[in-house]
C-alpha positions as CSV (number, residue, x, y, z in Angstrom):
1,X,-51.1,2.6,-29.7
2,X,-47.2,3.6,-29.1
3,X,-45.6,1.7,-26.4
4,X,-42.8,3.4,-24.5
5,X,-40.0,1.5,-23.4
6,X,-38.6,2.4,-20.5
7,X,-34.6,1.2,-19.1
8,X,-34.4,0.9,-15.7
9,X,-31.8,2.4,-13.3
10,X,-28.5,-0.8,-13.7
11,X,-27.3,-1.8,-10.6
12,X,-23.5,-1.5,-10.8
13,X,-21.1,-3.3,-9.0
14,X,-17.6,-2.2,-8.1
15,X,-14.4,-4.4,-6.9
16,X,-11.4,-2.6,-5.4
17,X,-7.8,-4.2,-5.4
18,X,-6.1,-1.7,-3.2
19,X,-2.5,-0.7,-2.4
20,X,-0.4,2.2,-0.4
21,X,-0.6,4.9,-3.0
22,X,-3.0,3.6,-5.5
23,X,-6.3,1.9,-5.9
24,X,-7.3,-0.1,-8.8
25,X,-11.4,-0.2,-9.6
26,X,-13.3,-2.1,-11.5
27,X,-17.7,-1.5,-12.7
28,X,-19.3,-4.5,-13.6
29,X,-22.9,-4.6,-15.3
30,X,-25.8,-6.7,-13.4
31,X,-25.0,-9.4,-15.6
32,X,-21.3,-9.2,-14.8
33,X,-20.3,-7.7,-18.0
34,X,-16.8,-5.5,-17.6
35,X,-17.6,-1.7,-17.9
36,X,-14.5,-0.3,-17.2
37,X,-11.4,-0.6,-14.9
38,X,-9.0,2.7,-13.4
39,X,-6.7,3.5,-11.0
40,X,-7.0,6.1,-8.2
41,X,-4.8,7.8,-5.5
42,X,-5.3,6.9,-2.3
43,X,-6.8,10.1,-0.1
44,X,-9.9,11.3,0.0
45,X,-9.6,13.5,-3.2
46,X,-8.9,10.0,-4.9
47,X,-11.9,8.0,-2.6
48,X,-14.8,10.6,-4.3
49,X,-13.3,10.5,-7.8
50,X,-13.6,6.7,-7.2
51,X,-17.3,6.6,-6.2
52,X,-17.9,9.3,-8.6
53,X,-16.4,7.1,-11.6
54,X,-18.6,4.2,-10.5
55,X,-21.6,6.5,-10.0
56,X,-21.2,7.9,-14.1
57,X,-22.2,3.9,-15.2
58,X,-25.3,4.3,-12.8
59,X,-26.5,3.1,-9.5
60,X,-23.7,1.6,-7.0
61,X,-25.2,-1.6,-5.6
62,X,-21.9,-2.9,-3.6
63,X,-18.2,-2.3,-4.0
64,X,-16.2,-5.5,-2.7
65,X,-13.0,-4.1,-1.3
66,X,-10.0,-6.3,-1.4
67,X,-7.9,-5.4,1.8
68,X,-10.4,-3.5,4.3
69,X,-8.3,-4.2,7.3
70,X,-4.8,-2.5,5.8
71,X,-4.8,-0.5,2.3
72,X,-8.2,-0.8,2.2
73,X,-9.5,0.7,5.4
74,X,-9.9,4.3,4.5
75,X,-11.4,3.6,1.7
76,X,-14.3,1.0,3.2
77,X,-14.8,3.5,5.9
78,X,-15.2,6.4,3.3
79,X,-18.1,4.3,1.2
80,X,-19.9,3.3,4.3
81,X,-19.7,6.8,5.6
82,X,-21.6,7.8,2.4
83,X,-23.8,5.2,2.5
84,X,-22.4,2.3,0.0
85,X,-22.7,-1.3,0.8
86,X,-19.1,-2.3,1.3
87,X,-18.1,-6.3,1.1
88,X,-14.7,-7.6,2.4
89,X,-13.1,-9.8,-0.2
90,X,-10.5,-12.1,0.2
91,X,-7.0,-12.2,-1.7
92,X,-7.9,-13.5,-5.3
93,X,-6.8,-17.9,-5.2
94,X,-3.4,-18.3,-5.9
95,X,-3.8,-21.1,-8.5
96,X,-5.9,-19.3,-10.7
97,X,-3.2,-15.8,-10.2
98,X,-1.0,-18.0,-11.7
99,X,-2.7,-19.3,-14.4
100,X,-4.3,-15.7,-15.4
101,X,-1.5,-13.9,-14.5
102,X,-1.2,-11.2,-11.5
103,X,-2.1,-7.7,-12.4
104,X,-3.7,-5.1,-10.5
105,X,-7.1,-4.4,-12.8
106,X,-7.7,-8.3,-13.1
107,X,-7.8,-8.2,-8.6
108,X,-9.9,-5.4,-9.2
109,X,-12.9,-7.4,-11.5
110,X,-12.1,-10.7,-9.6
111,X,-13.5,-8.1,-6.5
112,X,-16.3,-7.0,-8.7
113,X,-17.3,-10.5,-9.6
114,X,-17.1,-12.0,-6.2
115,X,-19.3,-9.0,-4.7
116,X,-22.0,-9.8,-7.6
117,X,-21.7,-13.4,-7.2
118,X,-22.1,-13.5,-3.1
119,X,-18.9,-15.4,-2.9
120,X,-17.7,-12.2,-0.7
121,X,-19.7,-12.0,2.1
122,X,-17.8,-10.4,4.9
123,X,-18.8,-6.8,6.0
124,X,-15.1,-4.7,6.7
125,X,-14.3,-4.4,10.5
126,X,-15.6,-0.8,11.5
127,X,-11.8,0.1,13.6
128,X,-13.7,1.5,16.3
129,X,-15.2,1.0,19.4
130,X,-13.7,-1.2,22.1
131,X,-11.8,-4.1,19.9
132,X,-10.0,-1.2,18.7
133,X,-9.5,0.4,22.1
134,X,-8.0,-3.0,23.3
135,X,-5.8,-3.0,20.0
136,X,-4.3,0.5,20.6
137,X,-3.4,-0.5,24.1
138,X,-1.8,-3.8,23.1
139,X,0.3,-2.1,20.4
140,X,1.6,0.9,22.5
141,X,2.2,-1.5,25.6
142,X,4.5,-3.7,22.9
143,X,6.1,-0.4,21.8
144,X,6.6,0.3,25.6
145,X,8.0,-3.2,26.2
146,X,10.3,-3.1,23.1
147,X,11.9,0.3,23.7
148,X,12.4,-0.4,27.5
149,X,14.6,-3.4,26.6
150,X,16.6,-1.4,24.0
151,X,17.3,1.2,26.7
152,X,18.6,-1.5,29.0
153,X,21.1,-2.7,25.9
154,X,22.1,1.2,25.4
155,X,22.9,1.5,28.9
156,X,25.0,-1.7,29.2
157,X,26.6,-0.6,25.8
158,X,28.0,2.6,27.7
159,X,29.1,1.3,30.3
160,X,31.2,-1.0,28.8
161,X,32.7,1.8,26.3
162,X,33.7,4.1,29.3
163,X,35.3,0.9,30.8
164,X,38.4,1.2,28.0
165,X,38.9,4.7,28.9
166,X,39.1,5.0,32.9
167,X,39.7,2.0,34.8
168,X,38.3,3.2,38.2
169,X,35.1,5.0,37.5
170,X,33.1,2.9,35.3
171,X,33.1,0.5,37.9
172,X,30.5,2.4,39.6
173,X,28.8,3.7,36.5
174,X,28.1,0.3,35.8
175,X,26.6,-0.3,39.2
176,X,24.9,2.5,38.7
177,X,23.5,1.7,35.5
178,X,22.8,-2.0,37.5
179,X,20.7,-0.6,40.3
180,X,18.5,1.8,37.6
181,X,17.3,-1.3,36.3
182,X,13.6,-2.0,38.0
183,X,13.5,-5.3,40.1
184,X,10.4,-7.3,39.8
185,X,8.2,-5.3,37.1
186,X,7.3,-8.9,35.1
187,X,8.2,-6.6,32.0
């Protein structure tokens, strides 16, 4: 009688330490053995060769993603789109930084580790839908506010540089520039 051995598909498990031009990966084995670290560009060219990496050590359980809500937001979006289980994981303790020392492929299996282990729990905020509506409307009405108020200091400015020139006339540029101002807008 010959008995066949068979190896089943490994889950694999991928941590992300992410940053404005680059993204640091990690693949960890379903014991939580270290596979491999790289680093990416961030894009989508650099998002598929990600997945694609983590893909050639078998099948992609989770990826925990440090950073979903800033660096790591177009990349968490990208895996969900294509149908990976995404995890938001928080900023690596600072003690044990210290201790280990800070470098960008250590974040990355600290990621990987804390997917695997359930520590990281959190799914990624989506960035759509009506929170983000309300978010986009708040930041352009601070934008609106802010560049209002440096208008009125522009306009002050100049009328107090044409002052040095003609005596007579700036005196009703600058009640000119008085009245532009609105009255009662509670901005």
């Amino acid at each position: 009688m010959t008995m066949t051995i068979v190896e089943a598909a490994r889950g694999i498990t991928g941590g992300v330490d992410t940053h404005l031009d680059t993204h640091v990966a990690a693949a960890l084995d379903p014991l939580g053995g270290l596979l491999g670290t790289e680093r990416f560009e961030a894009g989508s060219a650099g998002y598929k060769a990600l997945l694609a990496w983590l893909e050639s050590f078998g099948d992609v359980t989770k990826i925990g993603v440090e950073g979903t809500g800033s660096y790591g937001s177009g990349l968490a979006r990208y895996l969900r789109r294509v149908g990976v289980e995404v995890l938001e994981v928080d900023r690596p303790d600072r003690q044990k930084r210290r201790r280990a020392g800070k470098s960008d492929p250590l974040d990355a299996i600290e990621a990987a580790r804390a997917a695997l282990s359930g520590r990281a729990k959190g799914k990624p905020k989506s960035r759509d839908g009506a929170v983000e509506a309300i978010r986009v409307l708040v930041v352009a009405k601070r934008s609106a506010r802010q560049a209002r108020g440096k208008a009125l200091v522009q306009m002050r400015h100049c009328a107090g540089e044409v002052e040095s020139v003609d005596q007579d006339r700036p005196v009703r540029r600058r009640t000119q520039c008085t009245n532009a101002r609105p009255v009662g807008t509670g901005i």
